[in-house]
C-alpha positions as CSV (number, residue, x, y, z in Angstrom):
1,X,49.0,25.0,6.7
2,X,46.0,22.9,7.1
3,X,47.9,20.1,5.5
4,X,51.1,20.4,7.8
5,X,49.0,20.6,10.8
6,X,47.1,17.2,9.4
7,X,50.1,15.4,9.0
8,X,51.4,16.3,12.8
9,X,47.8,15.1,14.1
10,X,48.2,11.8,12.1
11,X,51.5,11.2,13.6
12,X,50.0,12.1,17.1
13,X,47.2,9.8,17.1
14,X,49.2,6.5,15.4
15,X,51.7,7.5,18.5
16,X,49.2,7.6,21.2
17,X,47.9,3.7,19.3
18,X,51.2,2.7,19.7
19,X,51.6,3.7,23.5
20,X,48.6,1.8,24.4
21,X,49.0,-1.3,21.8
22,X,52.5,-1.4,23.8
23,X,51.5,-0.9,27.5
24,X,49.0,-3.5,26.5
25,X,51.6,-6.3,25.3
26,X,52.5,-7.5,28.5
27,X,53.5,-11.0,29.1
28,X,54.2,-13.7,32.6
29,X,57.6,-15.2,33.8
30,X,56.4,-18.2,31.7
31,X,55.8,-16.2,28.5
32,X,59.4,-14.8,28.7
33,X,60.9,-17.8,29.5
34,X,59.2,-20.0,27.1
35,X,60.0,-17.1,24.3
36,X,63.4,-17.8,25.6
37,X,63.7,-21.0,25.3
38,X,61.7,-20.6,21.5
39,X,64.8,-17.9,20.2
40,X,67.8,-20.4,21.9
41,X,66.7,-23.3,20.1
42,X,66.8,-20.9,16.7
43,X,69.9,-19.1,18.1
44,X,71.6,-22.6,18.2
45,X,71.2,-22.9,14.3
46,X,71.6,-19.5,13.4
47,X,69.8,-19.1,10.4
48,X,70.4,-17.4,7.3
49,X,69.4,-17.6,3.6
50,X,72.9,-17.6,2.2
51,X,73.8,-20.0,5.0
52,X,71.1,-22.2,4.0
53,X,71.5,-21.7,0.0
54,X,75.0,-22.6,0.8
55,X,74.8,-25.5,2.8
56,X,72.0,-26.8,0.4
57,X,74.7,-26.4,-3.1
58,X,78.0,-28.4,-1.2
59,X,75.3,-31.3,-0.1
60,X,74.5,-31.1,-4.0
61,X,78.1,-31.3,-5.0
62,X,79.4,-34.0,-2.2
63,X,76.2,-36.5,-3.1
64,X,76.9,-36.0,-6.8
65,X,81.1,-36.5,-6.6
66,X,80.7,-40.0,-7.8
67,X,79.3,-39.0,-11.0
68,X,81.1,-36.1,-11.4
69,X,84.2,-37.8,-10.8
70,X,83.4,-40.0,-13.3
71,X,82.8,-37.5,-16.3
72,X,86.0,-35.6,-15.4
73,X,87.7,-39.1,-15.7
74,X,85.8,-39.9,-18.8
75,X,86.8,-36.4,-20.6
76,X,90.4,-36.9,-19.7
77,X,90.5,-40.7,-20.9
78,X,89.2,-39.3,-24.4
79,X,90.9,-36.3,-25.1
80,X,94.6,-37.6,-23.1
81,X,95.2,-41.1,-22.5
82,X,93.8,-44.3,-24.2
83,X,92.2,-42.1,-27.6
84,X,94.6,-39.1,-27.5
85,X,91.8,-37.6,-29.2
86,X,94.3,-34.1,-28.5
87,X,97.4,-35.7,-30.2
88,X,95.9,-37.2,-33.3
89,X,94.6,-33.8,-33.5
90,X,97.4,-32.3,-33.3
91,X,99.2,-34.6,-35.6
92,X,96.5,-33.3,-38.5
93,X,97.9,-29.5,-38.2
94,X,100.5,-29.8,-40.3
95,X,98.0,-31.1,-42.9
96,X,95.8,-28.4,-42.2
97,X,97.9,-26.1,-43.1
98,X,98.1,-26.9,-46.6
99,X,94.4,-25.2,-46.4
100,X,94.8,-22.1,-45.6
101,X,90.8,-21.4,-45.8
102,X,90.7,-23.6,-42.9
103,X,93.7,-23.6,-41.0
104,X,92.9,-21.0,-38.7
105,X,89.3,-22.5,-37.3
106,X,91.0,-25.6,-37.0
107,X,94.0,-24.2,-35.1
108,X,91.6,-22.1,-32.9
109,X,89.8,-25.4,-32.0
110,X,92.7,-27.7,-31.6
111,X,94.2,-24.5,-28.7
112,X,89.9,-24.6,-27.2
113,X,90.2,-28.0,-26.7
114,X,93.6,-28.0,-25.3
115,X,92.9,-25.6,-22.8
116,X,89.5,-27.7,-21.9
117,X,91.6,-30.5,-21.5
118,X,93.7,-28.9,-19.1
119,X,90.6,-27.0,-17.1
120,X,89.2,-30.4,-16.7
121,X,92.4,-31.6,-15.5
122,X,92.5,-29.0,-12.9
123,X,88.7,-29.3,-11.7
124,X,89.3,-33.4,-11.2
125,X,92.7,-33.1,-8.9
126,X,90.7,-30.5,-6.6
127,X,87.4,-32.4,-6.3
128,X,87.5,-34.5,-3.4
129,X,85.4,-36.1,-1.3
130,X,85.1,-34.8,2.7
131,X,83.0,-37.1,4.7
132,X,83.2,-35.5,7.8
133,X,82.0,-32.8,6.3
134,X,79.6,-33.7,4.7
135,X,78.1,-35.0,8.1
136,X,78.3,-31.4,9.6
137,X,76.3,-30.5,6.5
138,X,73.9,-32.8,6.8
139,X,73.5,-32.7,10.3
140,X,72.6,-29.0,9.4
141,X,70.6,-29.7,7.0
142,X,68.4,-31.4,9.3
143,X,68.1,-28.5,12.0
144,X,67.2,-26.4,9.1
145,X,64.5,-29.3,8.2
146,X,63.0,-29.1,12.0
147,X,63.1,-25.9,12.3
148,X,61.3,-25.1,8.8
149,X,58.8,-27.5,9.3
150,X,58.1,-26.1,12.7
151,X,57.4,-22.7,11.6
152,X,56.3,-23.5,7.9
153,X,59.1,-21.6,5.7
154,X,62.4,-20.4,5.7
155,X,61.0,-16.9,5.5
156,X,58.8,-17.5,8.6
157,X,61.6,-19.0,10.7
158,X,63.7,-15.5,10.3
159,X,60.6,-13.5,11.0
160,X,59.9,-15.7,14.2
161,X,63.3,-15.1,14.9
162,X,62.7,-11.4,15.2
163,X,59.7,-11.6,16.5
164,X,60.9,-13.3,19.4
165,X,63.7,-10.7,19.9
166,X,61.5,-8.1,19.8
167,X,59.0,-9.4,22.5
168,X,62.2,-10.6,24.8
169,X,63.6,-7.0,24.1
170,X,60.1,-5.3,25.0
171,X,59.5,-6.9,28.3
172,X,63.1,-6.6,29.6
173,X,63.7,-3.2,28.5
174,X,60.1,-2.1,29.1
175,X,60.4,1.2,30.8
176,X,63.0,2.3,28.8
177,X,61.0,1.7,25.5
178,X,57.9,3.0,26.9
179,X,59.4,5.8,28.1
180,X,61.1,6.5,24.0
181,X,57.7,6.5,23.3
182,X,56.7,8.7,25.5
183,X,59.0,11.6,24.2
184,X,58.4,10.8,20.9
185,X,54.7,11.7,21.7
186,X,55.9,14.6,23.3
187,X,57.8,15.7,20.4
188,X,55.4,15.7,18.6
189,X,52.9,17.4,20.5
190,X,54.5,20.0,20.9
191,X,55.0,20.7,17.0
192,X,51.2,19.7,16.7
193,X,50.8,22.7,19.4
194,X,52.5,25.2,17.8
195,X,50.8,24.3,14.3
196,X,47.6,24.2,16.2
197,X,48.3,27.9,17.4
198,X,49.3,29.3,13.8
199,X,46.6,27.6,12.1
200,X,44.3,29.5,15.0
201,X,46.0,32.2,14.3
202,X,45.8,32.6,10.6
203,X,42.1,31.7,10.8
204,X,41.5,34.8,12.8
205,X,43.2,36.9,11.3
206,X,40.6,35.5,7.4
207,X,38.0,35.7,10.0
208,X,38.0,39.9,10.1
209,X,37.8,39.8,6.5
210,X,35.2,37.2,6.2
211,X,33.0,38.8,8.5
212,X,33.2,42.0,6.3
213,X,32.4,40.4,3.2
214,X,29.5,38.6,4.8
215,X,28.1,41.7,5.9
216,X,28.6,43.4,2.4
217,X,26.5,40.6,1.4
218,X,23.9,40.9,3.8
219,X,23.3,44.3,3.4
220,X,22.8,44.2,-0.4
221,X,20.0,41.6,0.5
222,X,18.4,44.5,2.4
223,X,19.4,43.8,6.3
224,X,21.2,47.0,6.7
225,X,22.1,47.1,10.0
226,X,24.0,43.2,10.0
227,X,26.6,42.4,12.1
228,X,28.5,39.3,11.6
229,X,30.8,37.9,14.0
230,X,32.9,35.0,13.6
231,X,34.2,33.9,17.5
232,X,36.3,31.3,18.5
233,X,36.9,29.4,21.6
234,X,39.7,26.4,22.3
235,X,38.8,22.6,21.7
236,X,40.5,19.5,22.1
237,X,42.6,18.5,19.2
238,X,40.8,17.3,16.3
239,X,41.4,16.7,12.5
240,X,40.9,20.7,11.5
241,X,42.7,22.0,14.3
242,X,41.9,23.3,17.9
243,X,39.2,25.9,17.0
244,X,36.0,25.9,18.5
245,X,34.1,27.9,15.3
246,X,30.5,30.0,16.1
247,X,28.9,31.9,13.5
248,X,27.5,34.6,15.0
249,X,24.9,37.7,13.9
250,X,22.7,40.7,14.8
251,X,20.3,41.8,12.6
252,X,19.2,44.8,14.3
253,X,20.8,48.3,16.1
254,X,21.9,47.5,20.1
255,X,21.8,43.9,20.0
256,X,24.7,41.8,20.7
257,X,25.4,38.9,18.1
258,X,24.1,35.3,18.9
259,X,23.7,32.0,17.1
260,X,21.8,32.6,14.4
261,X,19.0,30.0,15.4
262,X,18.2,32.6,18.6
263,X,17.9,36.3,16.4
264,X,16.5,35.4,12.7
265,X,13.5,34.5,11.8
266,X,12.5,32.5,8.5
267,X,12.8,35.3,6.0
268,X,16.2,36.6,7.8
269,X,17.9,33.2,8.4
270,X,17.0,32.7,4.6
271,X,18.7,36.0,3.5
272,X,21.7,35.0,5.9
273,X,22.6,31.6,4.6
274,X,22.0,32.9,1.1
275,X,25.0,35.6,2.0
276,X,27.2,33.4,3.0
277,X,26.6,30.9,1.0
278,X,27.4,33.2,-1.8
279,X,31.1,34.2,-0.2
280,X,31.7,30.6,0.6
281,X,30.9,29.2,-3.2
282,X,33.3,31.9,-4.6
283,X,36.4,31.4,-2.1
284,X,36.1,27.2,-2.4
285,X,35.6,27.8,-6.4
286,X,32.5,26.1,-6.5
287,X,31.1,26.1,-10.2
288,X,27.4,24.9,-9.2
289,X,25.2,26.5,-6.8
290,X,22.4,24.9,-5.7
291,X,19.3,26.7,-3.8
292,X,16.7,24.4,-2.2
293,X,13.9,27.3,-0.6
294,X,16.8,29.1,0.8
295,X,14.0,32.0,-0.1
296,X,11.8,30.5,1.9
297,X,9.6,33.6,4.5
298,X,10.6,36.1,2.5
299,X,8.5,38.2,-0.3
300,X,7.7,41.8,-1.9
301,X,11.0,44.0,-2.8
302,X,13.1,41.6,-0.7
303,X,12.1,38.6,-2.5
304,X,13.5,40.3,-6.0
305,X,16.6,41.5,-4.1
306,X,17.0,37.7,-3.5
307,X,16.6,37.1,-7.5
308,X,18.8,39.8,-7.8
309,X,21.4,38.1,-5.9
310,X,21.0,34.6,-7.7
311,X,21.3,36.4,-11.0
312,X,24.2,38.2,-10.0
313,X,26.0,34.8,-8.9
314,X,24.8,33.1,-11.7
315,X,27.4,35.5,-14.2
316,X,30.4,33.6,-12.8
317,X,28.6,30.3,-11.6
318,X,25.5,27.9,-12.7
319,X,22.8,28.3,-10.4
320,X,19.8,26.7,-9.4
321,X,17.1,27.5,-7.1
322,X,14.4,25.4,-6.6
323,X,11.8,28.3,-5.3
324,X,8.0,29.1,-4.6
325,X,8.7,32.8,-4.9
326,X,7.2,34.1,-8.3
327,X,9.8,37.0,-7.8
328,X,12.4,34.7,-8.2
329,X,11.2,32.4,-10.5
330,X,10.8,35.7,-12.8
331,X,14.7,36.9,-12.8
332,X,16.0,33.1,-14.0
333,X,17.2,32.7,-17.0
334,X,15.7,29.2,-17.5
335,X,12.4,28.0,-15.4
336,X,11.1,24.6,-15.0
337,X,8.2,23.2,-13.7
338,X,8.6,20.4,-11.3
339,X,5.2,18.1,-10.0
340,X,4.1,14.8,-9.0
341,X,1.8,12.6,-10.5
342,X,0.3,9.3,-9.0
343,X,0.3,6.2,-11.2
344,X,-1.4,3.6,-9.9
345,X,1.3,2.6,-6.8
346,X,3.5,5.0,-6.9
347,X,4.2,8.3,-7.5
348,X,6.3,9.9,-10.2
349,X,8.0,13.3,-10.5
350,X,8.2,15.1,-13.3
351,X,9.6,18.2,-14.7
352,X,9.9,20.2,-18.0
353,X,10.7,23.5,-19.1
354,X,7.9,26.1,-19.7
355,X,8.3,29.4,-21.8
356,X,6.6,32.2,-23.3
357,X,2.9,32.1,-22.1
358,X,3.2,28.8,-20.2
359,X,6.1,30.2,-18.0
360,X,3.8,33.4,-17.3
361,X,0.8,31.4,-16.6
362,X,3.1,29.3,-13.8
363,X,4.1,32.8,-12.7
364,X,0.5,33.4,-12.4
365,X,-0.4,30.3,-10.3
366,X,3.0,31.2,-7.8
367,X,1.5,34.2,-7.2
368,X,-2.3,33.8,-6.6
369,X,-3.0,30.0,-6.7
370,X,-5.2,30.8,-10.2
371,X,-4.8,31.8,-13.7
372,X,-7.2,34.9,-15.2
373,X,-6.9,38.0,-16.9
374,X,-5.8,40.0,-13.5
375,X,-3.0,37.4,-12.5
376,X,-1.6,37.1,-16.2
377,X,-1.2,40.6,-16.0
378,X,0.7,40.9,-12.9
379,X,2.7,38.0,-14.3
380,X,3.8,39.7,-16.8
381,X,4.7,42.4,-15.2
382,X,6.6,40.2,-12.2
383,X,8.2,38.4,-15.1
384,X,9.5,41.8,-16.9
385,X,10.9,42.9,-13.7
386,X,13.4,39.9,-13.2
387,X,14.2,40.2,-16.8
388,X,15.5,43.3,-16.3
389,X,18.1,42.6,-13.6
């Protein structure tokens, strides 16, 4: 549907270009008359490839007749007159025959020859030479010359030729043209209108669905009383359609939805975009998630639901969440430790994967800042936790 409406839009916009590239193109008395002139002096010739491939062949054939002339003349002298190449040929056959390995070859080409004799025969008593046409030609030959080296090829001179019609034909028939254009554009706006309108349509009607999933969503990541509201207002026409698109949401009981900017705070705008991020990755097909502190302002029971949530996503789809929170740190599957380092000027990043103690001691530091006997307890006991989901 998308595609369909794309394709209308494309055609609407090249249309519109074409309206104001031709209202544009407007030209003086002495453009028009001097294209005029241009065309008449190319109308005079008439120019055509065959015409000119033509023309170009008989010159060939009248400047060569001499010497053509001249072999047909030789050709008949030896196989006909003087030599009578043909009858002391002929006079061999009957000796020839007393070998009847070769007769037959030397029958076959005694007949070839023959009948070359007579072709040639023809070809010389219809060769003649026409010198007043061969004037016309050559006059010809010359406007062809002019004309070429005026406007550099052949090729060019036809397309000049065209060209010229067409701007002679666009200012003398202006209105007319402009006004083909016009309904053309109108066509085709109103096909772009009506796929505008079911494209509206049929995104409205996903919308009631998407705003249910997103909820679902929302509530498992503990904001139970969500609303999510999808609304749309008209637009001018643009690439996706004519939809004017607001995500809208309230995250507690009597208040209308708004943007999402005005009614979440860190921790709920977090939770939020993680929801529908989730429902977005799985209807595009997306095989990589990636989380940059989308957990950021949020901790305690919410921040495991979050972990919860990535682990969840993570059965159908890599994830990873680059996170402070040692909640979620503890339900991956895999956890690296990314930091800086300054050498001399510059600094480099670095990151490897830590496990087994290491991994509980960087738990330890996410949660208080320091590593002792109390911390790598609750480490453990974090890190057991997110194992567990």
């Amino acid at each position: 549907l998308l595609n369909s409406y794309q394709s209308l839009y494309s055609q609407y916009k090249a249309k519109l270009k074409e309206i104001e590239a031709f209202k544009s193109r407007k030209y003086d008395e002495d453009e028009l008359e001097f294209a005029k002139f241009l065309l008449r002096d190319i109308e005079n010739l008439d120019p055509s490839v065959s015409d000119y491939d033509e023309i170009d062949t008989r010159l060939k054939e009248l400047e060569n007749y001499e010497s053509i002339k001249s072999n047909y003349t030789m050709i008949e002298h030896v196989l006909t007159d003087e030599n009578n190449v043909l009858g002391s040929l002929y006079e061999l056959m009957d000796a020839f025959k007393q070998i009847p390995d070769l007769y037959e070859r030397f029958s076959d080409a005694y007949y070839q020859l023959e009948d070359i004799s007579f072709e040639v025969s023809k070809l010389s008593s219809e060769l003649y030479f026409d010198e007043f046409e061969y004037n016309q030609l050559n006059e010809r030959m010359s406007e062809y010359t002019k004309l070429i080296r005026k406007y550099g090829s052949l090729d060019n001179l036809l397309i000049k030729k065209r060209e010229l019609e067409d701007q002679i034909n666009n200012v003398e028939h202006y209105q007319d043209l402009l006004d083909d254009l016009v309904n053309e554009r109108d066509l085709i706006f109103t096909s772009l209108q009506m796929k505008a309108d079911e494209l509206s349509q049929f995104r409205r009607e996903k919308a009631l669905e998407l705003e249910n999933l997103i909820e679902k969503e929302l509530r498992e990541l503990m904001l139970e009383n969500a609303v999510f509201r999808i609304d749309f207002s008209r637009t001018e026409f643009n690439q996706y359609g004519q939809d004017e698109v607001l995500f809208k949401v309230s995250l507690n009981k009597g208040i209308e939805p708004d943007l999402l900017s005005k009614v979440a705070s860190g921790g709920e705008l977090s939770r939020v975009m993680l929801g529908m991020k989730v429902i977005f990755s799985d209807i595009q097909g997306i095989s990589t998630l990636i989380f940059d502190e989308i957990d950021s302002g949020v901790s305690g029971r919410v921040a495991f639901r979050i972990g919860e949530k990535m682990k969840d996503i993570s059965k159908n789809a890599q994830v990873i969440s680059i996170t402070h929170l040692p909640a979620v740190a503890a339900c991956a599957d895999h956890h690296f430790l990314i930091s800086k380092v300054d050498d001399k000027n510059k600094t480099i990043t670095q990151i490897h994967r830590v496990e087994d103690t290491e991994r509980i001691e960087q738990i330890a530091m996410m949660m208080t800042g320091s590593v002792n006997e109390e911390t790598i307890k609750a480490a453990k006991n974090t890190l057991e936790q997110g194992q567990k989901i």
